[in-house]
Steps between C-alpha positions, in 0.01 A plus 500: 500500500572328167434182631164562699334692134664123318430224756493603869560232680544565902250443795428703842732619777423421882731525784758751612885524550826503359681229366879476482561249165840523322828392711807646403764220590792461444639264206529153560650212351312235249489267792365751753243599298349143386508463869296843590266402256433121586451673844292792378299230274410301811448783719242612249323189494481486856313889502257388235403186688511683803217774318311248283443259732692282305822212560807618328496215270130616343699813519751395290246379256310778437750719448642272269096465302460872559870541295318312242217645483627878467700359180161384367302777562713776357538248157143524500468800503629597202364215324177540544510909506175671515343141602687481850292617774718422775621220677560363895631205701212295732535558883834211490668687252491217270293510228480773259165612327536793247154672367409561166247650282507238193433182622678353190828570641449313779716211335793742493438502918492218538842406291716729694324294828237759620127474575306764211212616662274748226391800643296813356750795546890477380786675736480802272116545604544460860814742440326740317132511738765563788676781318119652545535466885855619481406810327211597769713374805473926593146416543476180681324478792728468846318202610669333173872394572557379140416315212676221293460268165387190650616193264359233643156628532544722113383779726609865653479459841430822717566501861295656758496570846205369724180727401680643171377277253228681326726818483755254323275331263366814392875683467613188275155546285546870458862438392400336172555116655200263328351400829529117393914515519484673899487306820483683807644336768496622865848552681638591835831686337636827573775501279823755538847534410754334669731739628628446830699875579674319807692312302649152485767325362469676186613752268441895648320782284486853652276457869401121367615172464363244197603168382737421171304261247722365264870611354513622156778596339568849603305470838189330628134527448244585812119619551444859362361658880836453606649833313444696239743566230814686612482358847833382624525158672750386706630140635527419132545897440378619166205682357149452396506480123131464467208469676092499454239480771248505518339372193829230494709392811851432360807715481872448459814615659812543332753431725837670525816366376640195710216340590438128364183405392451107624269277311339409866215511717509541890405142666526645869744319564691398156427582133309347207618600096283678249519356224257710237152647536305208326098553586352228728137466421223565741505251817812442501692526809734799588735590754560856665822692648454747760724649804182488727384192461763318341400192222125472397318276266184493318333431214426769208063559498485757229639723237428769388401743820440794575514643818407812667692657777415853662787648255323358207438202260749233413443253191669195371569397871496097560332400809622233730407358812881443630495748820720801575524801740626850514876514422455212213419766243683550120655134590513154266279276382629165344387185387735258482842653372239785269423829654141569478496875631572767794244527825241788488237482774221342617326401816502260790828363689701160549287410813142492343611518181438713181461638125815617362574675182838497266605725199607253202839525402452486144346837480782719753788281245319591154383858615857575613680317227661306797711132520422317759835372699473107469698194588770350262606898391819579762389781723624909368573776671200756456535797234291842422271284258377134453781280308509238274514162633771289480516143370344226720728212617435135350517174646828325414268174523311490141283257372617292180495673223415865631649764734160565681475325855268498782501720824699788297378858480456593122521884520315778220655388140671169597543229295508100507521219309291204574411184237681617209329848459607874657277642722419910639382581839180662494419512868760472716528243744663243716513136308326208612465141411228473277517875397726377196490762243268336268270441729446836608419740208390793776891494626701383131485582165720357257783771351 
């Protein structure tokens, strides 16, 4: 919960089902897999446009600005520290706007090429008037589905269900909120978890079936309601080494010996890599894994959610309108080549659509002291704990005068030369052109 009492940053579940997200393949060579993933790159394009309403070309170029833009926004944010108050993408995913309570950093915005917009309360208010909700959620009505930090408006909005908004306002008041930060908005949801106890093309627990989210080393991370700790999984087999809900909705499974954890996400049919867990901001688009209903997109509304299902409340959720059904539950969420987080809940379907909710993945890695199993590490046979990672490969194309290079994956601790000078991974990543190491202080530092 470290994360939610510092900055919780996730938005509200809706939908229901399983999802089935890491493939275990087997290896391939370097020329197979630059062909999987020129395939799974285009196949990806083709499921955003498909969901977006967009050509794959204006697919192509958002993801690209949205790439951008997450590099931005996280620099940002620890420039301007207790100034930031959040930041999203406009409806085409191209232009960034980050809030802020001094308007005299606005220059700073602009230079890293965002739109400042100043705004009354900072991301630590609007964390810290939720935390009030958060710690009444025993009391909240059951006409109110959930609540979340709202960064575009600088409000808490609280949801309620048709003839429940009085009962909400009045909950939100009575839980210390100052009336002026809460919206009430009025919403058809009926949030639960996502399990799916038929099953589907996913990993088994006990009488149910749930959905792997991403490999770590040592196992693979999934959505909390899909076992407690002890439970033993099988198709990977292994063991729950931790698991909250409700309250969180994240848990991970150790898996036993001889299992490989693959840096991978189910395409249905095909693969796409993980590359790292870099935060996209709000708007930006984001693509979903599950055995039900195969590959999903969306775009991220919210962080920062909190949800309540008959079990109980969940916080820190991120809320999405990329649909899913039951058997899509504990599965992967990815933008690009980062994972984002593991399926929840939420409500609706893929016919008329719906709201659903993900568990970031930054939380289940720091609150388990887990590594995340990413492209450019060769793949390890699991073992009884989390490992370190090995060293990433490099491109044996460099640049004039410098070992780093574009399109390589620059792993936890790496190191590159570029210009002249040494430089030390801070984020890790996969390279691009433009992304030289000067030019991104929220990836490189110089050693």
């Amino acid at each position: 919960m470290n994360r939610k009492i510092l900055a919780a940053t996730a938005a509200a579940i809706t939908g229901a089902g399983l999802v089935t997200a890491i493939a275990l393949t087997p290896s391939a060579s370097a020329g197979q897999q630059a062909t999987a993933g020129d395939q799974a790159q285009s196949e990806m394009l083709a499921a955003m446009a498909r969901d977006l309403k967009i050509s794959p070309d204006q697919a192509k170029l958002r993801l690209a600005s949205e790439q951008r833009a997450a590099v931005a926004d996280n620099t940002l944010k620890k420039q301007l520290g207790m100034s930031y108050a959040g930041s999203w993408l406009d409806g085409s995913g191209t232009t960034l706007t980050v809030a802020v309570t001094d308007a005299a950093v606005g220059d700073l915005v602009r230079a890293a090429g965002a739109t400042p917009k100043t705004v009354a309360r900072s991301a630590a208010d609007l964390d810290a008037a939720k935390l009030r909700l958060d710690a009444k959620a025993t009391k909240a009505p059951k006409t109110v589905p959930g609540w979340y930090t709202d960064v575009t408006t600088n409000s808490i909005v609280v949801l309620a269900n048709a003839g429940g908004e009085a009962a909400a306002k009045s909950w939100a008041t009575t839980s210390g909120v100052p009336t002026d930060v809460v919206r009430v908005e009025t919403s058809t949801e009926q949030p639960r978890p996502l399990i799916d106890i038929i099953g589907g093309n996913a990993y088994t627990f006990g009488s149910g079936r749930c959905s792997i989210g991403f490999a770590v080393e040592g196992g693979f991370v999934t959505a909390g309601h899909c076992g407690t700790t002890g439970t033993r999984t099988s198709n990977p087999s292994g063991t729950v080494a931790g698991s909250s809900f409700p309250g969180n909705d994240y848990a991970w499974v150790r898996a036993d010996a001889g299992n490989t954890p693959r840096p991978l996400v189910n395409r249905y049919p095909g693969t796409v890599p993980v590359a790292g867990s870099t935060e996209a901001p709000v708007n930006s688009s984001v693509c979903r894994s599950g055995s039900t209903t195969g590959w999903r997109c969306g775009t991220i509304l919210q962080k920062n959610t909190s949800v309540t299902y008959p079990e109980g409340t969940i916080t820190g959720l991120t809320r999405t309108n990329a649909c899913a059904e039951p058997g899509d539950s504990g599965g992967s969420w990815i933008t690009g080549d980062q994972a984002q987080g593991v399926t929840s809940g939420g409500s609706g379907n893929c016919t008329s659509g719906g709201t659903i909710y993900f568990q970031p993945i930054s939380e289940i890695l720091s609150v388990y002291n887990l590594r995340l199993t990413v492209s450019g590490n060769p793949p390890s046979s699991t073992t009884t704990t989390p490992t370190t990672p090995t060293s990433p490969t490099t491109s044996t194309s460099n640049p004039p005068g410098g070992t780093w290079a574009p399109y390589t994956y620059y792993g936890s601790g790496a190191t590159a030369s570029y210009g002249g000078s040494n430089y030390r991974v801070i984020q890790p990543h996969t390279s691009m052109p433009g992304w030289e190491p000067p030019n991104v202080p929220a990836l490189w530092e110089l050693a």
